[in-house]
C-alpha positions as CSV (number, residue, x, y, z in Angstrom):
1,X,12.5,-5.4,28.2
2,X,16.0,-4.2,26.7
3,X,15.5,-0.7,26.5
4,X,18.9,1.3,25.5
5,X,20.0,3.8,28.0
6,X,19.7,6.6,25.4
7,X,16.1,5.7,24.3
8,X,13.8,8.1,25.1
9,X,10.5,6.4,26.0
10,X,7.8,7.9,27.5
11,X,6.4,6.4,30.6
12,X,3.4,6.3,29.6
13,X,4.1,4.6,26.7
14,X,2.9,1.0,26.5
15,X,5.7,-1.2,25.0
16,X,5.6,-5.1,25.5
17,X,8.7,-6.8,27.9
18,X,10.0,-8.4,24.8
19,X,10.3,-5.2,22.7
20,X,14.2,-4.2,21.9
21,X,14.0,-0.8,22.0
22,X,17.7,0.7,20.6
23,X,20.0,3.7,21.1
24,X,18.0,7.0,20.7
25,X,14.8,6.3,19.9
26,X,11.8,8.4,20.8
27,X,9.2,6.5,21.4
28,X,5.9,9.3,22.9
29,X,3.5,8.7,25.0
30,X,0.2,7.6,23.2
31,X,2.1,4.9,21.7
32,X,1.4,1.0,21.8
33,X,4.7,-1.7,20.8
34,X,3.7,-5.4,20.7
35,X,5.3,-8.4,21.5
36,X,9.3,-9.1,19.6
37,X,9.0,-5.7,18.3
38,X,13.0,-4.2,17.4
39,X,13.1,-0.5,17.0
40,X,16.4,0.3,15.9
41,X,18.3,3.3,16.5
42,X,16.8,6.6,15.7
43,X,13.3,5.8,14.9
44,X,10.8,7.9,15.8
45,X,7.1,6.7,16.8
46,X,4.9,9.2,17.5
47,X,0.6,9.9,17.8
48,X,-1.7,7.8,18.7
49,X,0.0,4.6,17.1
50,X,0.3,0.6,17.4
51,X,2.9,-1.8,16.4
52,X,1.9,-5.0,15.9
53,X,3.7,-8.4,17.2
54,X,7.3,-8.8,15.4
55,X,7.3,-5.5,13.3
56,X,10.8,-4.2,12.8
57,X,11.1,-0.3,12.5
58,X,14.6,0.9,11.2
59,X,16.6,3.7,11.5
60,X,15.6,7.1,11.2
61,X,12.4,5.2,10.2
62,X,9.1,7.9,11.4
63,X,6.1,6.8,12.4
64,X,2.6,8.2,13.5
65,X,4.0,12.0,13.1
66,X,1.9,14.4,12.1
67,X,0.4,14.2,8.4
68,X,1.8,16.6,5.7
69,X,-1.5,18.7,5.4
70,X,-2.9,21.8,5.9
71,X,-6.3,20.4,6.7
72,X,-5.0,19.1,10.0
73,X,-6.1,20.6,12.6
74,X,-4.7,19.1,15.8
75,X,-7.1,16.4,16.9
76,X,-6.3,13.1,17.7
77,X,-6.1,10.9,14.7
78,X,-4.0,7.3,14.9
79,X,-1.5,5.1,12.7
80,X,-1.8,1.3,12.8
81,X,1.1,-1.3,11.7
82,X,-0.1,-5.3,11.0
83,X,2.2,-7.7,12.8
84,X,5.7,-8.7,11.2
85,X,5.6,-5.6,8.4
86,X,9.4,-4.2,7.9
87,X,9.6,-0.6,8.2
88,X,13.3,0.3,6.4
89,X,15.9,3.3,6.9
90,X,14.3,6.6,6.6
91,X,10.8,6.0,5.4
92,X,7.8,7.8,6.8
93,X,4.4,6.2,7.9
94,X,1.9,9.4,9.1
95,X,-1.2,9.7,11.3
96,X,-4.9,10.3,9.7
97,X,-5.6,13.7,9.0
98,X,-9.5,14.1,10.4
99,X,-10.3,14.0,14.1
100,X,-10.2,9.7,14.7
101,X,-9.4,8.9,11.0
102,X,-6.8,5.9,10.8
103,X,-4.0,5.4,8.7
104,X,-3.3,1.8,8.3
105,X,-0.6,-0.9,6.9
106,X,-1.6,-4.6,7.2
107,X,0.0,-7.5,8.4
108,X,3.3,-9.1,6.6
109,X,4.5,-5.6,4.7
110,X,7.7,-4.4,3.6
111,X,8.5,-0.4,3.4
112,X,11.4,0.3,1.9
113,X,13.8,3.2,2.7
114,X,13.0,6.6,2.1
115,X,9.4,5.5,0.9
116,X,6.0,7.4,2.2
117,X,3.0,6.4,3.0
118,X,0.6,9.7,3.5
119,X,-2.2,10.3,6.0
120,X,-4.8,7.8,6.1
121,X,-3.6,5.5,3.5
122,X,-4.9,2.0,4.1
123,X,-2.8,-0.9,2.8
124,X,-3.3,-4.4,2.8
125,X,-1.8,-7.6,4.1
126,X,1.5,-8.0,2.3
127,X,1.9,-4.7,0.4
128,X,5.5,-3.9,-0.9
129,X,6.4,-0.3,-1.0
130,X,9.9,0.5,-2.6
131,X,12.3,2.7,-1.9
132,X,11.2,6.3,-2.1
133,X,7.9,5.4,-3.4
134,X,5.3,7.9,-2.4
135,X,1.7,7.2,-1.4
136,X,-0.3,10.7,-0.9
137,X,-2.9,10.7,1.4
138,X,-6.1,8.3,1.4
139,X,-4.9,5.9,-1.1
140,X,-6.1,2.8,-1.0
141,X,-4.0,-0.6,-1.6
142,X,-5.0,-4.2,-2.2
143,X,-3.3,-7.2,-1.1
144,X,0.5,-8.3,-1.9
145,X,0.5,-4.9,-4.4
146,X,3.9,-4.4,-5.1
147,X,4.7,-0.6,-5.6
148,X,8.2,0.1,-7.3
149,X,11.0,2.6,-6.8
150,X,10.4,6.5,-7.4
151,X,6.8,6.1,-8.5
152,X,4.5,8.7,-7.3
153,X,0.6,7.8,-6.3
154,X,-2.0,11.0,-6.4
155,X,-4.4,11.4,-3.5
156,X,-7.4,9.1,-3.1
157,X,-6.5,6.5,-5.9
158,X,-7.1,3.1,-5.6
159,X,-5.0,0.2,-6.6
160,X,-6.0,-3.3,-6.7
161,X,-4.9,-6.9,-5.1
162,X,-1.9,-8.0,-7.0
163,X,-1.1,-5.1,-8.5
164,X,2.6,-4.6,-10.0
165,X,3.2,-0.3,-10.4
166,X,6.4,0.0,-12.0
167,X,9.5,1.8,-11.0
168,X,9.1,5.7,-12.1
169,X,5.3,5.3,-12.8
170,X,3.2,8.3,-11.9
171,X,-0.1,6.7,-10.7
172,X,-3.0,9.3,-11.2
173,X,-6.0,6.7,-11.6
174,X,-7.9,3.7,-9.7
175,X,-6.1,0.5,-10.9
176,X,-8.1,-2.8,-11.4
177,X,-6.9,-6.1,-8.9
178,X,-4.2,-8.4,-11.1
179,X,-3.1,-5.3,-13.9
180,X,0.5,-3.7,-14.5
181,X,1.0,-0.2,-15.2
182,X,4.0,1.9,-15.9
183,X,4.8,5.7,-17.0
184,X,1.9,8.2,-16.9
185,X,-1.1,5.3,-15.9
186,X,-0.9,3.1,-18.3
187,X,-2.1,-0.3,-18.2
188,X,0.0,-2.7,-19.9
189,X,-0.7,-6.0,-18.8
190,X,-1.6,-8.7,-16.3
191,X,0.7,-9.4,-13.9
192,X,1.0,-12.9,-14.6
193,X,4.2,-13.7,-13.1
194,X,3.1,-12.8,-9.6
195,X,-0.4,-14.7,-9.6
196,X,1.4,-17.3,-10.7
197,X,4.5,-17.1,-7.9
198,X,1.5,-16.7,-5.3
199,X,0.4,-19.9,-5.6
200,X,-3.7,-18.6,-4.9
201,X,-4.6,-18.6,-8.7
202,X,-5.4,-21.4,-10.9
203,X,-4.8,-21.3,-14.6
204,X,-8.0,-20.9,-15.4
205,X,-8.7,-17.8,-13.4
206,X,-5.3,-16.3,-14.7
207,X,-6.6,-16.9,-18.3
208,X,-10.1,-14.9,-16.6
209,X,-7.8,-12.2,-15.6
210,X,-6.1,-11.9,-19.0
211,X,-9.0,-11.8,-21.2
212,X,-10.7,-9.4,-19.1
213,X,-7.9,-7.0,-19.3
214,X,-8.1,-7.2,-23.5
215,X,-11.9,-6.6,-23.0
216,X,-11.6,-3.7,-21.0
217,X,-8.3,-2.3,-22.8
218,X,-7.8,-4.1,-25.7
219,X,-10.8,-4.3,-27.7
220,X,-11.7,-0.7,-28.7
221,X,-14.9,-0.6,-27.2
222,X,-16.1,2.1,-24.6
223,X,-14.9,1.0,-21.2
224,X,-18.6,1.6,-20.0
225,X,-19.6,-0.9,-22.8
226,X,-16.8,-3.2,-22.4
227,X,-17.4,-3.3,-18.2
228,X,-21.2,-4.4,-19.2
229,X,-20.2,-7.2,-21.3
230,X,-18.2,-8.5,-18.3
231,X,-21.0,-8.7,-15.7
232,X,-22.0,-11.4,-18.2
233,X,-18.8,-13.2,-18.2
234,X,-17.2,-13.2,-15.4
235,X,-16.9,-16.6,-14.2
236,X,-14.5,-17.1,-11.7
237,X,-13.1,-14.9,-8.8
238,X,-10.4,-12.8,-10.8
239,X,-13.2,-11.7,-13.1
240,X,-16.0,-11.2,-10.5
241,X,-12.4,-9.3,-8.4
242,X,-12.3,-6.8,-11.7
243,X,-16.1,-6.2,-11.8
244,X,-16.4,-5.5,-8.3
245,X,-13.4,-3.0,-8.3
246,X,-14.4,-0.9,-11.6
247,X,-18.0,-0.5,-10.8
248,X,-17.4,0.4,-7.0
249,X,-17.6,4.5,-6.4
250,X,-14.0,6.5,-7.6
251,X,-13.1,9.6,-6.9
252,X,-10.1,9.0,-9.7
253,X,-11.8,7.1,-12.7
254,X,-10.5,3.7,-13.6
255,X,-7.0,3.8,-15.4
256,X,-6.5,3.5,-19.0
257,X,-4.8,0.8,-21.8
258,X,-1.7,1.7,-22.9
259,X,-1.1,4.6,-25.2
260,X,1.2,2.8,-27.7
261,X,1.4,-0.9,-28.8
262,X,5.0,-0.5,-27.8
263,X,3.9,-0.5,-24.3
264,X,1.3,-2.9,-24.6
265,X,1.9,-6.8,-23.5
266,X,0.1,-10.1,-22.8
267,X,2.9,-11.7,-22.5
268,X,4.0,-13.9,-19.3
């Protein structure tokens, strides 16, 4: 187990024997590193937290602290990181806020330097978080979502699988699986590009996925009225994906088409 000389590990710490563990890291004692984890210097991992197997946790990179609210009240609450997820240069991952809440990134994910992820986010497998991206607390993320640069995402919103949130966006509603959004929540789109670069969607459930998004945002029609019509069309899982997501509970309402036609694309 190549610990550096000027880590600081607790000993009651459990880190596996194949862990590289670099120059002054603090690594305290409630913490749990897997197998071919590298901590590189400066990183921090704190709480009650767990790496997963082949994770890599940069710099300055901090981990499992304690969340950024005032509700917290001191009780044991734990971070989780998904095996082989990149944790880049300065970025912060914090612990759940309630006595034994979680805060949770999946497996495969990529967080970029100087991004956040708040208290008791929960991210799925493959998420990419850009650099200084900000998740508040209890956010919710889908699979392979890929979060730009700079954008800001309010408490407790939701954002679907394949989701593309672009650079500067402030998100401040739920966001349906396969949609693109950009400025102040707007949905623009399908992002077509990246169900197709995926290699899990046929062309026919792409085509689903776009002609739901005019329905819902396109048409004119009430959303309400719009998400009715769509129970009876649905066909194949991107649909049935949207339907699921928009009539689930939301504490943020589901996000709107874009404001202008200037914004507004169904383009590949």
């Amino acid at each position: 187990m190549p610990i550096h000389p000027t880590a600081i590990v607790d000993s009651n710490a459990q880190v596996a024997e194949s862990a590289d563990i670099g120059p002054h890291a603090v690594i305290e004692e409630n913490v749990k590193i897997g197998e071919n984890v590298k901590v590189y210097p400066n990183a921090f991992i704190s709480g009650w937290t767990e790496i997963g197997d082949d994770c890599e946790i940069h710099p300055g990179a901090v981990i499992g602290h304690i969340p950024q609210d005032f509700h917290f009240t001191g009780g044991r609450s734990y971070c989780r990181i998904g095996p082989r997820t990149i944790i880049r240069e300065f970025a912060s991952i914090h612990r759940g806020t309630q006595p034994e809440s979680w805060t949770l990134v999946g497996e495969d994910c990529f967080i970029l330097g100087y991004a956040h992820v708040g208290h008791n986010c929960d991210l799925g497998r493959g998420v990419k978080v850009y650099n200084c991206a900000a998740l508040s607390g209890h956010v919710t993320v889908g699979d392979h979502v890929i979060v730009s640069g700079y954008s800001l995402t309010h408490p407790f919103v939701r954002i679907g699988d394949h989701v593309l949130v672009a650079g500067g966006t402030r998100l401040t509603k739920d966001v349906p699986p396969y949609m693109m959004v950009v400025h102040e929540s707007e949905c623009v789109g399908i992002n077509t590009i990246g169900l197709r670069r995926s290699g899990r969607f046929t062309d026919e459930e792409i085509k689903e996925a776009k002609d739901t998004y005019r329905l819902l945002f396109r048409s004119g029609r009430m959303f309400r009225e719009a998400a009715e019509e769509l129970r009876t069309r649905a066909k194949t899982k991107t649909g049935r994906a949207i339907l699921e997501f928009i009539s689930a509970d939301s504490k943020r309402g589901i996000i709107g088409g874009a404001k202008t036609t200037d914004h507004a694309t169904e383009s590949d």
